[in-house]
FIVORO-693471 format. One record per residue (C-alpha): residue in one letter; x, y, z. Coordinates in Angstrom, 3 decimals, always signed. Example, Ala and Ser with C-alpha at 12.3 -4.5 7.8 and 13.67 -1.06 7.14 Angstrom:
// FIVORO-693471
+------+----------+----------+----------+
! code !        u !        v !        w !
+------+----------+----------+----------+
!    A !  +12.300 !   -4.500 !   +7.800 !
!    S !  +13.670 !   -1.060 !   +7.140 !
+------+----------+----------+----------+
//
This chain:
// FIVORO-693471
+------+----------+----------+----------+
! code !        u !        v !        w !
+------+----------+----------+----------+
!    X !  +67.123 !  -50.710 !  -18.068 !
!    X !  +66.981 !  -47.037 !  -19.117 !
!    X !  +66.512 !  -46.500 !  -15.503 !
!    X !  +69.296 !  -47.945 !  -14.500 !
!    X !  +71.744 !  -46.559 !  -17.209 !
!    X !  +70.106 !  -42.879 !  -16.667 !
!    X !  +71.213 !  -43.237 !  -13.057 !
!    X !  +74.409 !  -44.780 !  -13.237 !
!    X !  +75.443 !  -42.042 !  -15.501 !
!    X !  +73.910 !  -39.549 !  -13.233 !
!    X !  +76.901 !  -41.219 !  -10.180 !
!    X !  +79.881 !  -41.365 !  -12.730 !
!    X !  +78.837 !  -37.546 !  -13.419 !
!    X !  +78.878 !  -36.780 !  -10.018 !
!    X !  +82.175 !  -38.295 !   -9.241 !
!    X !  +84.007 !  -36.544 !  -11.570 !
!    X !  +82.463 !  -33.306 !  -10.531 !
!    X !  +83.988 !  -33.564 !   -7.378 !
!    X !  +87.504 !  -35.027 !   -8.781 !
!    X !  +87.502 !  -31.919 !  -10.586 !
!    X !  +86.340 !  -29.709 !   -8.073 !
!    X !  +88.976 !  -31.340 !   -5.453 !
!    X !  +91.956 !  -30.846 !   -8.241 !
!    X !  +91.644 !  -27.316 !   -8.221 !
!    X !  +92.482 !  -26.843 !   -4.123 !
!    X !  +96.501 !  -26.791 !   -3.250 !
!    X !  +97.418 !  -30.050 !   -1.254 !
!    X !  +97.209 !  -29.666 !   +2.210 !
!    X ! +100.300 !  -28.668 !   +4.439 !
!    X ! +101.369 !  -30.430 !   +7.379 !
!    X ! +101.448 !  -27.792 !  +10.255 !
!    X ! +103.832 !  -28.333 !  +12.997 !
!    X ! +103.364 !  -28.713 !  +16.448 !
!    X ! +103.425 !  -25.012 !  +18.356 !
!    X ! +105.368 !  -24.829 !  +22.015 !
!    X ! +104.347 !  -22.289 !  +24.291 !
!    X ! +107.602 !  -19.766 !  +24.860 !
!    X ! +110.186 !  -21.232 !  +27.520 !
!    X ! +111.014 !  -19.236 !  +30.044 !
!    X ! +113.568 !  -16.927 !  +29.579 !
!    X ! +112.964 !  -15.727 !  +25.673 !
!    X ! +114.370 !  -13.482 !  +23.645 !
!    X ! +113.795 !  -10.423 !  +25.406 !
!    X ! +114.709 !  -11.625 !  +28.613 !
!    X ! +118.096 !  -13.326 !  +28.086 !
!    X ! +119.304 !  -10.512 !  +25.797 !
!    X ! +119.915 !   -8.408 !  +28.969 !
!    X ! +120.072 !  -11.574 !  +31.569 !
!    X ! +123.832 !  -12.228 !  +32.361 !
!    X ! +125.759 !  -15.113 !  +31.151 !
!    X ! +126.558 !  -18.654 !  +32.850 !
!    X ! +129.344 !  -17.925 !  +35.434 !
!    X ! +128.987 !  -14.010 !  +35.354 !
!    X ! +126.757 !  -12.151 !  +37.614 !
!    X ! +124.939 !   -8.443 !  +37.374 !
!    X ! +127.504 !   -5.793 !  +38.476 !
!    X ! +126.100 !   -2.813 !  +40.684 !
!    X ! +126.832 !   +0.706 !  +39.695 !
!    X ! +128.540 !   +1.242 !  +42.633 !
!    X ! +130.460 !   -1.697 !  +42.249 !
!    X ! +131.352 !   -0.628 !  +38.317 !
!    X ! +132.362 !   +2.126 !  +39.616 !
!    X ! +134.918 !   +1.166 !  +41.956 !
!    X ! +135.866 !   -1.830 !  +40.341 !
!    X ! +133.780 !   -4.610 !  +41.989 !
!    X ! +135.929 !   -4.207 !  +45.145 !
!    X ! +136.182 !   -1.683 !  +48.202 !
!    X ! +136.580 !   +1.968 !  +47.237 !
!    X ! +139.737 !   +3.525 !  +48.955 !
!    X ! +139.856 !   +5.585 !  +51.799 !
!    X ! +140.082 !   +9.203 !  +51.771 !
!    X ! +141.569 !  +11.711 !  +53.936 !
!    X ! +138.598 !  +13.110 !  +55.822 !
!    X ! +137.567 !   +9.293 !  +56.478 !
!    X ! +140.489 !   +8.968 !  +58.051 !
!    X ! +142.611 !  +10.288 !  +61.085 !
!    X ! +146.687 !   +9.359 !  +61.633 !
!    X ! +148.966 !   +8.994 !  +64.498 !
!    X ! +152.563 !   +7.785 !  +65.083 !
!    X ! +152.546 !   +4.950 !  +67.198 !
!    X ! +155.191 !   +3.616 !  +69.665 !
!    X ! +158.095 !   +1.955 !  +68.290 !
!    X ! +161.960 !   +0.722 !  +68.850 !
!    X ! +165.033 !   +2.454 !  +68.501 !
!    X ! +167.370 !   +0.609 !  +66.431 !
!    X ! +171.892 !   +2.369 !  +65.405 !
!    X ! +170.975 !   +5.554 !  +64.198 !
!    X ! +167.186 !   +5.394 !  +63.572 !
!    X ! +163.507 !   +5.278 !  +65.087 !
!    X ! +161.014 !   +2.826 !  +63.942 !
!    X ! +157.478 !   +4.139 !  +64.607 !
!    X ! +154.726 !   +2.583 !  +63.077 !
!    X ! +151.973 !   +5.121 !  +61.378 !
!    X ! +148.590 !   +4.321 !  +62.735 !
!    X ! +145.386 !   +5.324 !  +60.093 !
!    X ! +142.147 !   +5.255 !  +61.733 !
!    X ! +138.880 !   +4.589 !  +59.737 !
!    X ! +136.448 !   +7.639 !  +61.683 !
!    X ! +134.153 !   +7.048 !  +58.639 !
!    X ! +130.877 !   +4.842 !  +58.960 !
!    X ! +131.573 !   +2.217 !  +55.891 !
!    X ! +134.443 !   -0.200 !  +55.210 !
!    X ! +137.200 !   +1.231 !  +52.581 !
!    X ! +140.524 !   +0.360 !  +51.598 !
!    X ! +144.241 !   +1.156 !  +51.360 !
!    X ! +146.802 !   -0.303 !  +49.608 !
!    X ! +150.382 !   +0.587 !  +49.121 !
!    X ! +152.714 !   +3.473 !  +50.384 !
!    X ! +151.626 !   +6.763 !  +52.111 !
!    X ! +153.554 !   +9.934 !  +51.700 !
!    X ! +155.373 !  +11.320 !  +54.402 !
!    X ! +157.591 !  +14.321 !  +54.928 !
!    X ! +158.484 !  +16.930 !  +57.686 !
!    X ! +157.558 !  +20.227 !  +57.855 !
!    X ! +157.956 !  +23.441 !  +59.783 !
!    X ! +157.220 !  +26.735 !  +60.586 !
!    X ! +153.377 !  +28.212 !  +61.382 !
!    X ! +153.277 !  +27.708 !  +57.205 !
!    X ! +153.867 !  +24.075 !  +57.536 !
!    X ! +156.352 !  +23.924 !  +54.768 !
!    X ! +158.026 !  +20.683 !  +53.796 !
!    X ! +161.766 !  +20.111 !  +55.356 !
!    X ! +163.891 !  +18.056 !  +52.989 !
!    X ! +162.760 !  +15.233 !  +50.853 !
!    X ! +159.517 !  +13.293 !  +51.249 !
!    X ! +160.282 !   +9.527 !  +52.548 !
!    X ! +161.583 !   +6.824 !  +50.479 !
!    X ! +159.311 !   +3.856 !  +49.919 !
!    X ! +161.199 !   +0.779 !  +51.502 !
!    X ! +160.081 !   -2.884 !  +50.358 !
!    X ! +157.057 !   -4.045 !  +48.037 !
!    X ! +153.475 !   -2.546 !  +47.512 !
!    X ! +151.357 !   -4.847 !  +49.433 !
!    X ! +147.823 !   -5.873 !  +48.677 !
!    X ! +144.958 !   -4.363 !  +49.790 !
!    X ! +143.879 !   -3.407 !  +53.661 !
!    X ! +140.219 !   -3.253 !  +53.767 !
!    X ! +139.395 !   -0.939 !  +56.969 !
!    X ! +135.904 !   -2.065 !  +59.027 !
!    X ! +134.845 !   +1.770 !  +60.897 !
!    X ! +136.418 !   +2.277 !  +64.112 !
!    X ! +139.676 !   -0.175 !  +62.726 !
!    X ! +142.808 !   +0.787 !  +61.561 !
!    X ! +145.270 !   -0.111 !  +59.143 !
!    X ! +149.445 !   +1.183 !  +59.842 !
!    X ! +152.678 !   +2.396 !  +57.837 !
!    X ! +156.204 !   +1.354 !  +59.438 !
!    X ! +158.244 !   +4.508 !  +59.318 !
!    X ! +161.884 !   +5.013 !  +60.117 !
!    X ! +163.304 !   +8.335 !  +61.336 !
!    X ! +167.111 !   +8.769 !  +61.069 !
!    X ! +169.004 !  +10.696 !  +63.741 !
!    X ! +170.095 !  +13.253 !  +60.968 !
!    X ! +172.700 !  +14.785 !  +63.905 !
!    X ! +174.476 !  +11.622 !  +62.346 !
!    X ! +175.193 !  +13.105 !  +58.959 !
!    X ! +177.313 !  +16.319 !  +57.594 !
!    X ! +175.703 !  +19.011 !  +59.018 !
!    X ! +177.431 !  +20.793 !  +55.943 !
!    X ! +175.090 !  +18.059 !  +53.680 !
!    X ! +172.234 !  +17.897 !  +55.851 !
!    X ! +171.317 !  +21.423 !  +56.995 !
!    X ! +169.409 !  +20.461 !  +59.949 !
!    X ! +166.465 !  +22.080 !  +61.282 !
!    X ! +164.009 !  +22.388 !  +63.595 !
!    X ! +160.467 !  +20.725 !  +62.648 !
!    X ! +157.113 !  +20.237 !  +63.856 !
!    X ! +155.634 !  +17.320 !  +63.040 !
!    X ! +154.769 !  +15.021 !  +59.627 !
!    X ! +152.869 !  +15.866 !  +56.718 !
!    X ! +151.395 !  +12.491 !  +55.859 !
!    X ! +149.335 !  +11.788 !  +52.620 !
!    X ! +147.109 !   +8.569 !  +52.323 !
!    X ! +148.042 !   +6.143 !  +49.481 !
!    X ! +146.184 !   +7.582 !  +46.580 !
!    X ! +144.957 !  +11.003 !  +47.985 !
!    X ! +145.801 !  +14.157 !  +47.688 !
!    X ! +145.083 !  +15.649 !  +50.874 !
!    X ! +147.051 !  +15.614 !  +53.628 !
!    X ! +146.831 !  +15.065 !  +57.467 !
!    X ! +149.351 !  +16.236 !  +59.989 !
!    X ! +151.163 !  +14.386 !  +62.956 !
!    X ! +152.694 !  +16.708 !  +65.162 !
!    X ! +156.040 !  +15.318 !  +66.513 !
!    X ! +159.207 !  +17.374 !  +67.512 !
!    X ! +162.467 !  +16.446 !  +66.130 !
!    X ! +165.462 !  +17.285 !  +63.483 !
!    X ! +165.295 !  +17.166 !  +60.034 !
!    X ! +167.202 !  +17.739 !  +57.118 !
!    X ! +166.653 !  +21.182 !  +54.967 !
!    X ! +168.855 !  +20.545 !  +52.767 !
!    X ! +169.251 !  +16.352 !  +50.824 !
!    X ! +171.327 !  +14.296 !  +53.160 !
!    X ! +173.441 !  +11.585 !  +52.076 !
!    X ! +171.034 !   +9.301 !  +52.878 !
!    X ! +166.987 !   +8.868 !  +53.483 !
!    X ! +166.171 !  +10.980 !  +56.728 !
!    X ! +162.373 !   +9.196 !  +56.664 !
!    X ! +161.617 !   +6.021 !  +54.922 !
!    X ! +158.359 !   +4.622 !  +54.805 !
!    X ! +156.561 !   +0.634 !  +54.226 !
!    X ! +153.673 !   -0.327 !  +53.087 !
!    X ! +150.168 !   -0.314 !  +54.516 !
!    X ! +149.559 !   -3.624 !  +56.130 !
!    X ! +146.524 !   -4.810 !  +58.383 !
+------+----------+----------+----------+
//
């Protein structure tokens, strides 16, 4: 009996050794569930482009994403064969691409005549006639062309128009500031005539 009471105590003791060992520990935390990294994390989509955009070259930020233009020394220029129509020539001009990559021109060239072993300009520069068009991309060896009209100026004043010997046409690409020459012998006007001597369209393919 003693025995038995001795060891009975000696089990409740034990229990509530560990009870009160066990209260002292913070309850346990449910941890959850760790997914490897998807592809594509932080790092990588912070300098991936959006849905629907795509990376843009420097080359193409530069030029705008399209064709860069033409320039002059890409380029060479002749006047074409055209019709006579009351009082006026129409000659198309005719822009070469001698370069070896595809560029572009859009819109109106400028034209005028000139003279002398200076090559100074005769009269005004030619009107633009009609709408800018769109872009003309030019492949290498291709060419791209301006319709230009040349008035008889022996039709106006001579008193208004001052007419002249000249030599050919000073023609500037659309955009550019350097010029090419087209040497063609006519008339022009020195002086401003009562009307456009040269008028000049739009590049077009």
């Amino acid at each position: 009996m003693s025995w038995t009471r001795t060891a009975a105590a000696g089990v409740v003791a034990g229990v509530l050794m560990g009870v009160t060992a066990c209260a002292g520990l913070p309850p346990a935390t449910p941890q959850a569930p760790v997914s490897p990294p998807a592809s594509g994390s932080a790092a990588t989509t912070a300098t991936a482009p959006t849905a629907g955009t795509r990376a843009i070259t420097p080359t193409e930020e530069a030029d705008g994403g399209g064709l860069s233009r033409c320039t002059t020394r890409e380029l060479s220029v002749a006047l074409g064969e055209g019709d006579a129509a009351a009082g006026s020539v129409y000659r198309p001009l005719i822009f070469s691409n001698t370069g070896s990559r595809t560029c572009e021109l859009r819109g109106f060239p400028g034209v005028s005549y000139v003279a002398g072993d200076d090559g100074h300009q005769v009269g005004p520069a030619a009107a633009m006639s009609g709408e800018r068009g769109a872009q003309v991309p030019i492949a290498p060896g291709a060419t791209a062309r301006a319709q230009l009209q040349l008035v008889n100026v022996q039709n106006y004043d001579p008193a208004a128009c001052h007419p002249v010997p000249v030599r050919g046409l000073r023609v500037y690409p659309p955009g550019d500031t350097a010029a090419l020459f087209v040497p063609t012998e006519g008339t022009g006007c020195s002086a401003t005539p009562p009307g456009n001597q040269l008028s000049v369209q739009t590049i077009t393919p």
